[in-house]
C-alpha positions as CSV (number, residue, x, y, z in Angstrom):
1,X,-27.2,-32.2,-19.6
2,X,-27.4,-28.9,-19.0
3,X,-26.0,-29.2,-15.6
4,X,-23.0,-31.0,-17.0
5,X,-22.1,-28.9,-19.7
6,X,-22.3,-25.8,-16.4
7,X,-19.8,-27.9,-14.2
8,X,-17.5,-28.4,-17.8
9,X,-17.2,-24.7,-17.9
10,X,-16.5,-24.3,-14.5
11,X,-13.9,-26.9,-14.4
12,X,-12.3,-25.9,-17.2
13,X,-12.6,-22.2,-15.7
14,X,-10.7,-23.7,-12.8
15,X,-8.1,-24.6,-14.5
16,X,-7.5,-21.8,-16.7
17,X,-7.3,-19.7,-12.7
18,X,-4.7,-22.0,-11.8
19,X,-2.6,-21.9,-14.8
20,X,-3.1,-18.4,-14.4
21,X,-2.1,-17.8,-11.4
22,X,1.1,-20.4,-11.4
23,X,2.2,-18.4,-14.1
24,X,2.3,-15.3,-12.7
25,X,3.2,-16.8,-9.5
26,X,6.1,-18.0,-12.2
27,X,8.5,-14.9,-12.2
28,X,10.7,-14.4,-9.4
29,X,12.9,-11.6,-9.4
30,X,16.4,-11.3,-7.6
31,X,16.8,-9.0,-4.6
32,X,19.6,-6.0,-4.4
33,X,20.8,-5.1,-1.4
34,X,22.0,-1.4,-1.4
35,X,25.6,-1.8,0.0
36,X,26.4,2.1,-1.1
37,X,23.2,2.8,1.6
38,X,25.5,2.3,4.8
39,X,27.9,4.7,4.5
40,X,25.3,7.5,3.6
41,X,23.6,5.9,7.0
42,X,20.4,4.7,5.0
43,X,20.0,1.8,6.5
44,X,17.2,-0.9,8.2
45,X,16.2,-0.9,11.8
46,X,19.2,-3.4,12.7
47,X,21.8,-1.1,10.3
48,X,21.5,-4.1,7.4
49,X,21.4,-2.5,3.9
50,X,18.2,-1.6,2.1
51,X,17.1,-3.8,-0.6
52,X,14.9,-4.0,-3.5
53,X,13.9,-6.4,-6.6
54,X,13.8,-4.9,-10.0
55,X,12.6,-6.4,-13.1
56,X,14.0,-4.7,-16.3
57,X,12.0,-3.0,-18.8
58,X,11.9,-3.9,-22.3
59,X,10.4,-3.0,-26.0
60,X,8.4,0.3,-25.3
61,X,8.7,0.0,-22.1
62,X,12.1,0.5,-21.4
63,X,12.0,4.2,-20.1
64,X,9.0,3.4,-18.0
65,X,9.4,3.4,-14.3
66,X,7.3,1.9,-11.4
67,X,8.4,1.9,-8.1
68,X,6.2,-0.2,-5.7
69,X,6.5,0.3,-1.9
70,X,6.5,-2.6,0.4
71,X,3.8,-2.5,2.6
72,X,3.7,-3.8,6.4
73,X,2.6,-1.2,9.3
74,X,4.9,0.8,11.5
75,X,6.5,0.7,15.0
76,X,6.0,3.0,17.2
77,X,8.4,2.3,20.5
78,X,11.2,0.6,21.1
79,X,9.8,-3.1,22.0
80,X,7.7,-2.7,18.8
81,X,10.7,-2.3,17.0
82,X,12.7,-4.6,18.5
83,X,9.7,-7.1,17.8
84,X,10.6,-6.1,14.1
85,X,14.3,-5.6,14.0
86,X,14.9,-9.4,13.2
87,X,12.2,-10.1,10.5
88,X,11.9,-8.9,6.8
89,X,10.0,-5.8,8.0
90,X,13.2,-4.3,10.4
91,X,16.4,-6.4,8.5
92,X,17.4,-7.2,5.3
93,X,19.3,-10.3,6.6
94,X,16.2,-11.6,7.1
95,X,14.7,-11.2,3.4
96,X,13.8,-14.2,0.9
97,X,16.6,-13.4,-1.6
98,X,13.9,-14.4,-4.7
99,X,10.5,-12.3,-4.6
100,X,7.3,-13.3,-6.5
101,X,6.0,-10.6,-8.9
102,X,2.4,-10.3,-10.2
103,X,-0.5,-8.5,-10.5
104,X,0.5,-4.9,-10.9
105,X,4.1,-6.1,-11.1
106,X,4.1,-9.1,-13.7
107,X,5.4,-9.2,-16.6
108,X,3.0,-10.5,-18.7
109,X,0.4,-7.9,-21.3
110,X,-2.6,-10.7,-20.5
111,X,-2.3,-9.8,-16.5
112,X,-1.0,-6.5,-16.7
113,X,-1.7,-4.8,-19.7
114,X,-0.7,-1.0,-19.1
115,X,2.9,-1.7,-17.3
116,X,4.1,-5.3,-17.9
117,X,6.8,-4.2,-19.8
118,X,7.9,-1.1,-18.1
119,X,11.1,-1.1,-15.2
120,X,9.3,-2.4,-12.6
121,X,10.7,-2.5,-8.8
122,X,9.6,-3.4,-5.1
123,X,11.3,-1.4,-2.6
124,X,11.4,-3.5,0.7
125,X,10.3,-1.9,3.7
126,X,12.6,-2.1,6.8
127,X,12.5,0.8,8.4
128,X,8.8,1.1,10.2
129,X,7.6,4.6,9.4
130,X,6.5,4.8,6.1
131,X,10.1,5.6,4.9
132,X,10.1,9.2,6.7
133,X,12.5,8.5,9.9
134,X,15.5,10.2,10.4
135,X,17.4,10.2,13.5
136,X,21.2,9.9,13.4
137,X,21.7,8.9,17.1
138,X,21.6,5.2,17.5
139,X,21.0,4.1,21.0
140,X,24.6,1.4,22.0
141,X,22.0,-0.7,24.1
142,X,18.9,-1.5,21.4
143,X,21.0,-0.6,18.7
144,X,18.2,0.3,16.5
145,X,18.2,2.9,13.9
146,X,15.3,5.2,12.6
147,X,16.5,6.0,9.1
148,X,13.7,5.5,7.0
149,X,14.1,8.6,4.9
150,X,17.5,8.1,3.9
151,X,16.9,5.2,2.8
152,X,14.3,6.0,0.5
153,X,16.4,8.7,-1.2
154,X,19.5,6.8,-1.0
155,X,17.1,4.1,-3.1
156,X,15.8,6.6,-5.9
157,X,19.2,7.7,-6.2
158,X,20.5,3.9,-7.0
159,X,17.7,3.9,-9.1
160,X,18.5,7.1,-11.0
161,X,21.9,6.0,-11.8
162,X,20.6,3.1,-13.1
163,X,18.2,4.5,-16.0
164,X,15.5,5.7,-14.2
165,X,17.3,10.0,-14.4
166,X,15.9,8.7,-18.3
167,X,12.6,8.1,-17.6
168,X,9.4,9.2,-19.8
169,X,7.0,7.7,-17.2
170,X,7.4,7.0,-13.7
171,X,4.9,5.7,-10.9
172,X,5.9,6.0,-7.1
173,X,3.1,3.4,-5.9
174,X,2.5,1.0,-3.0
175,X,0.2,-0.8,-0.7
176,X,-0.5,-0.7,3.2
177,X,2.4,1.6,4.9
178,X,3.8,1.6,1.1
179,X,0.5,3.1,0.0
180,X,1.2,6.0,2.4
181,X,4.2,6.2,1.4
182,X,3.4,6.9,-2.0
183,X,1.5,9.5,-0.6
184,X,3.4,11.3,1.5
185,X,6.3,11.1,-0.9
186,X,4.6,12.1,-3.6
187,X,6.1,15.4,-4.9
188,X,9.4,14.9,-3.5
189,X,9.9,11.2,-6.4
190,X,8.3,13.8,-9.1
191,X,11.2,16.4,-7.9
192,X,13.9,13.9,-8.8
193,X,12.7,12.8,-12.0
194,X,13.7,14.5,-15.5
195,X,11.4,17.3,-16.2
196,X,9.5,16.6,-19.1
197,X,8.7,13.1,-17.6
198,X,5.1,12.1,-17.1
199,X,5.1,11.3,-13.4
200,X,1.8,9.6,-11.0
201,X,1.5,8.7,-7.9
202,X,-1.0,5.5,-6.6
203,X,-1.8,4.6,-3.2
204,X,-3.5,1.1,-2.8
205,X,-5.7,1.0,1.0
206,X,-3.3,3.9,2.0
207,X,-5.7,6.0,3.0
208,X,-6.2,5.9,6.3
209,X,-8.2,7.8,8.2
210,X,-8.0,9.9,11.8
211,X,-11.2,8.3,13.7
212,X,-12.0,7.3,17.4
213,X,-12.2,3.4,18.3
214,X,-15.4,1.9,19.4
215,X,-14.2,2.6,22.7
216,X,-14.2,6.2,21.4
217,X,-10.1,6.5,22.1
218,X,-8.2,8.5,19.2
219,X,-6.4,5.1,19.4
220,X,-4.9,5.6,15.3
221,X,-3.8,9.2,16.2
222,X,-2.2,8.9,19.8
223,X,-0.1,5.6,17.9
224,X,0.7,7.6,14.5
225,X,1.9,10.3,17.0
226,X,3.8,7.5,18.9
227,X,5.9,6.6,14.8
228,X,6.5,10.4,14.2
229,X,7.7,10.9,17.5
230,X,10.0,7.5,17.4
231,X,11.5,8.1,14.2
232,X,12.0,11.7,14.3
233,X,9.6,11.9,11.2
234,X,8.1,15.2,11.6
235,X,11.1,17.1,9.1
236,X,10.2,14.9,6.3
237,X,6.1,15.2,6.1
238,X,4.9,17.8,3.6
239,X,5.7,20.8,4.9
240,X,2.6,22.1,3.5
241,X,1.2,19.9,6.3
242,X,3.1,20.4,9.3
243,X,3.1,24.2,8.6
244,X,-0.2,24.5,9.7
245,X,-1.2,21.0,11.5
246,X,1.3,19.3,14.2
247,X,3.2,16.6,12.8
248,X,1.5,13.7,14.0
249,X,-1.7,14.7,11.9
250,X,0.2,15.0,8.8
251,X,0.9,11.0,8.9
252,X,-2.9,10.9,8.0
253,X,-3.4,11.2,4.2
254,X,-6.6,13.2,5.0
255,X,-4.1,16.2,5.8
256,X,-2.0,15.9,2.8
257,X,-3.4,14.8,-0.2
258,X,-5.4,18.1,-0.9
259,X,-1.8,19.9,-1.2
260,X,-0.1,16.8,-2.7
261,X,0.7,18.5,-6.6
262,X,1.5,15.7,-8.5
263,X,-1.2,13.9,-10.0
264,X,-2.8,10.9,-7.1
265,X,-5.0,8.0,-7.8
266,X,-6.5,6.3,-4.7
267,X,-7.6,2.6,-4.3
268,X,-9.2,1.6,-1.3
269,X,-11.8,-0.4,0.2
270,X,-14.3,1.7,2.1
271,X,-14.4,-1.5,4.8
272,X,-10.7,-1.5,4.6
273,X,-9.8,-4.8,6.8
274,X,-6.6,-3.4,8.1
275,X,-8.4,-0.3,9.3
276,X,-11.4,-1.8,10.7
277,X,-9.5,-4.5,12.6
278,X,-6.9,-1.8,13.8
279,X,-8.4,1.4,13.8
280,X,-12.3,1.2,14.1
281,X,-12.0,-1.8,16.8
282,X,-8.6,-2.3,18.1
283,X,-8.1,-5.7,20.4
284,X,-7.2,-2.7,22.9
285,X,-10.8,-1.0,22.7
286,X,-12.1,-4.7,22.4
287,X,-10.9,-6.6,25.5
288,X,-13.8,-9.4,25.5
289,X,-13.3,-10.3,22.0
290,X,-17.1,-9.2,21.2
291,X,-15.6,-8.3,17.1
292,X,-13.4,-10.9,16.9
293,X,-15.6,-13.3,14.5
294,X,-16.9,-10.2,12.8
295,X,-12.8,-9.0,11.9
296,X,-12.4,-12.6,10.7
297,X,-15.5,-12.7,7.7
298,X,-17.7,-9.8,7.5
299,X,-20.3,-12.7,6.8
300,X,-19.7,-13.3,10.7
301,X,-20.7,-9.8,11.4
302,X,-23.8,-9.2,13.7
303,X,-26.3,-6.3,13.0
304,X,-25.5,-4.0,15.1
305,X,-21.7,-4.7,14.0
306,X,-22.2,-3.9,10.4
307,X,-24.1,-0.5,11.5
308,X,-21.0,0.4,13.1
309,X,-18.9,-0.4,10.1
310,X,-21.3,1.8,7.6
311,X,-20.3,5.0,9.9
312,X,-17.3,3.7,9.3
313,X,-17.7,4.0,5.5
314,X,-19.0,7.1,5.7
315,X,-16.2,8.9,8.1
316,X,-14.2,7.0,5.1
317,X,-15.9,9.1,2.8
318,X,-16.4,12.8,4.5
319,X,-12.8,12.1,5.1
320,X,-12.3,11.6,0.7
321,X,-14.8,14.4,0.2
322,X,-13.1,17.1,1.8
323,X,-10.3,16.8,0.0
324,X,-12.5,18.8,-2.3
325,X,-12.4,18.6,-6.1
326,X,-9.7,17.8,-8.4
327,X,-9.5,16.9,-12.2
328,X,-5.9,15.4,-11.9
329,X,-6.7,13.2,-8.9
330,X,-8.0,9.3,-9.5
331,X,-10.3,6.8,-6.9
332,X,-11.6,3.4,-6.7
333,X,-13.3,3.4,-3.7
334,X,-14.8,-0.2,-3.3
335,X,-17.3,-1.5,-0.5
336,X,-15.2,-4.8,-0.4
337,X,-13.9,-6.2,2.8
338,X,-10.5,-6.1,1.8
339,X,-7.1,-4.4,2.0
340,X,-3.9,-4.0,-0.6
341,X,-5.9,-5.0,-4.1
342,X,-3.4,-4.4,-6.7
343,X,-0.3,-6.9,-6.0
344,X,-2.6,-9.9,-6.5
345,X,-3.6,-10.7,-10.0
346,X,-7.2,-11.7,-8.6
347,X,-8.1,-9.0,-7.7
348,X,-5.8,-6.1,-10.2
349,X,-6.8,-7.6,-13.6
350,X,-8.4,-11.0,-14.3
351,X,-11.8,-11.9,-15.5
352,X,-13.9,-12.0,-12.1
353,X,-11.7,-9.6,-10.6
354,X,-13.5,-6.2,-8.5
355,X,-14.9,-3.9,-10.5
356,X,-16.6,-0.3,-10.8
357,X,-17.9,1.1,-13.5
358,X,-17.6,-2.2,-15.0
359,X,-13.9,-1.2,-15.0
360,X,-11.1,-3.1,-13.3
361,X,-8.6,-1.6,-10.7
362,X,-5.6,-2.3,-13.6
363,X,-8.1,-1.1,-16.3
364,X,-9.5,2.4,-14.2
365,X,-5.5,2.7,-13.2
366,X,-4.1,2.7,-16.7
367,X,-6.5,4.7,-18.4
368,X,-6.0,7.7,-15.3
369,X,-2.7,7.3,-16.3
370,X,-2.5,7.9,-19.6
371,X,-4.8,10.4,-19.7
372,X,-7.7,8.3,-22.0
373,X,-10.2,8.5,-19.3
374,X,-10.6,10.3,-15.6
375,X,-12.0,7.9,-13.0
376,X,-13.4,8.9,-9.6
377,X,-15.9,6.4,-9.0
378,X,-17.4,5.6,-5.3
379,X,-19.2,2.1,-4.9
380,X,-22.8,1.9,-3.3
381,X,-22.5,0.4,0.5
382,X,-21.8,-2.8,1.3
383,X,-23.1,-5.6,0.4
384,X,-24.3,-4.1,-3.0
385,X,-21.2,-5.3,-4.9
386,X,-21.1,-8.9,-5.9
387,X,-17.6,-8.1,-7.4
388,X,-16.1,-8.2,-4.2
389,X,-12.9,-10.8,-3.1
390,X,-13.8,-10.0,0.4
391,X,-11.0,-11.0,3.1
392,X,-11.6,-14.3,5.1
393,X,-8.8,-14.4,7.8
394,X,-7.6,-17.6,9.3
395,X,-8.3,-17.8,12.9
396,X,-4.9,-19.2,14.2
397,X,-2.8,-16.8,12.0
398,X,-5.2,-13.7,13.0
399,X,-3.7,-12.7,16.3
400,X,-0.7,-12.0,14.0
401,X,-1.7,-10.4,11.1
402,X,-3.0,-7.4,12.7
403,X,0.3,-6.4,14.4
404,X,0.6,-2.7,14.3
């Protein structure tokens, strides 16, 4: 009986995930292409238009701004680009013209109780470097175009004109590439906003960090310097960066974020996926496909593989550490196998969702933000957390997803 009345509960737990999910999964919000963008030369890697989805605020919420970054790595030569130039991630032509908003973009108080009501936008990403290219020569034979920093200003300018010059609060956030973004544009989105505005900045597993392969090649940094290089980023990194380190450095957050002044919160994995399938062991450092199973499900990883992955954690962490202190600046640094945790509601705000401090991300998030409670909170090494969605790719879609 009592085994019954336990698979009742989970069924009926089952159910309430999936009606969960379908309805958050239930709003889809129009896309705007940025037409005005062309003539100011902001504009994808094949010269389409920028674009972005915005969902009006409403009640309280009205004045209250968050701009989410679309995430999806970088290029850093011309075939790369090419590769990209006629998908989503390098052309607006190629966009769905309906996108699906939830976790820390729904609408609803139940799944996202701090910001479901404020202006809430995704800004798509189509340029390939972190929105900080800039190079006004476009080559007649690949016709591509490195423009990624016009086309974030030319963006937060539409958005400006259209209520956001009133705003009370504002969030620049993202994930992935967008996470860095939200970094490395930090103080220049606080600069445009009204002055008496409460402004944040939040990086989801945008924090990556400057380490050797397991090859022991500076594989991230000679490949970051590659995207800087490309897209003629260097005049639009912090200069408090590049006026002491070279340019290519200052595309690691490790560089910045110490002289970033507007108030940061972090969320990361300390095993982020994307960084140990790219960065720590690169198909490149791993030509015999000995971490191949292991980058699948960390539950596939071999002993000697998960002692490699715990440096990992802690380069992770030296590299958070000496940042040094800060009262204004926010972290969730889980030991999850995992990468981009706040734009799906499992794992931003929902019953079993990860947690620290018994806290979830949405919950430690909002209260940094309104100033009810400071959070810096660094989970115990892996695998201590039982909260944990930890990634499981699919083999035949693998070679794929970890595209630089």
């Amino acid at each position: 009986m009592v085994n019954g009345s336990v698979k009742v509960q989970q069924w009926i737990y089952s159910l309430l995930t999936m009606s969960m999910i379908f309805r958050t999964e239930g709003l889809f919000v129009n896309i705007t292409y940025l037409l005005s963008g062309v003539a100011k030369g902001a504009v994808c890697l094949d010269g389409s238009p920028p674009a972005y989805h915005h969902d009006k605020g409403f009640g309280t919420g009205v004045n209250s701004w968050l701009i989410q970054m679309e995430g999806g790595g970088w290029c850093n030569n011309v075939t790369t680009c090419l590769s990209r130039k006629n998908t989503r991630l390098g052309s607006s032509k190629q966009m769905v013209k309906q996108l699906a908003f939830s976790g820390i973009l729904s609408n609803k108080p139940q799944f996202n109780p701090d910001f479901y009501n404020w202006n809430r936008v995704k800004v798509r990403y189509c340029d390939g470097s972190s929105f900080t290219g800039d190079v006004q020569a476009v080559n007649p034979i690949n016709k591509l175009h490195f423009r990624g920093a016009r086309v974030f200003l030319a963006v937060m300018e539409d958005l400006l004109a259209k209520g956001m010059k009133n705003a009370e609060n504002a969030i620049l956030s993202g994930c992935s590439a967008g996470g860095l973004t939200s970094i490395l544009h930090c103080d220049s989105f606080k600069a445009l906003l009204p002055m008496g505005a409460k402004v944040k900045c939040f990086s989801d597993a945008g924090y990556f960090i400057n380490v050797k392969d397991i090859s022991g090649a500076p594989h991230i940094e000679e490949f970051f310097g590659d995207v800087v290089r490309l897209h003629g980023s260097a005049k639009n990194l912090p200069p408090s960066c590049t006026s002491r380190l070279k340019p290519n450095l200052c595309f690691f957050p490790q560089n910045v974020v110490q002289h970033v002044r507007t108030p940061l919160f972090l969320v990361n994995a300390a095993y982020d996926s994307w960084q140990i399938k790219n960065i720590l062991a690169p198909g490149i450092a791993d030509p015999h496909g000995v971490w191949r199973n292991c980058k699948l499900d960390i539950l596939r990883c071999s002993s000697k593989q998960l002692q490699t992955m715990q440096g990992f954690r802690l380069r992770f962490l030296r590299a958070l550490y000496a940042l040094g202190p800060s009262s204004s600046r926010g972290y969730f640094i889980n030991s999850c196998y995992a990468h981009c945790q706040t734009e799906v509601q499992e794992t931003w705000f929902r019953p079993d969702s990860p947690k620290l401090a018994n806290k979830t991300i949405a919950k430690a998030l909002g209260d940094w933000f309104f100033d009810k409670n400071p959070f810096q909170k660094i989970d115990c090494p892996y695998p201590c957390d039982k909260t944990c969605h930890n990634r499981v790719f699919d083999p035949n879609v693998y070679p794929f997803d970890i595209d630089m």
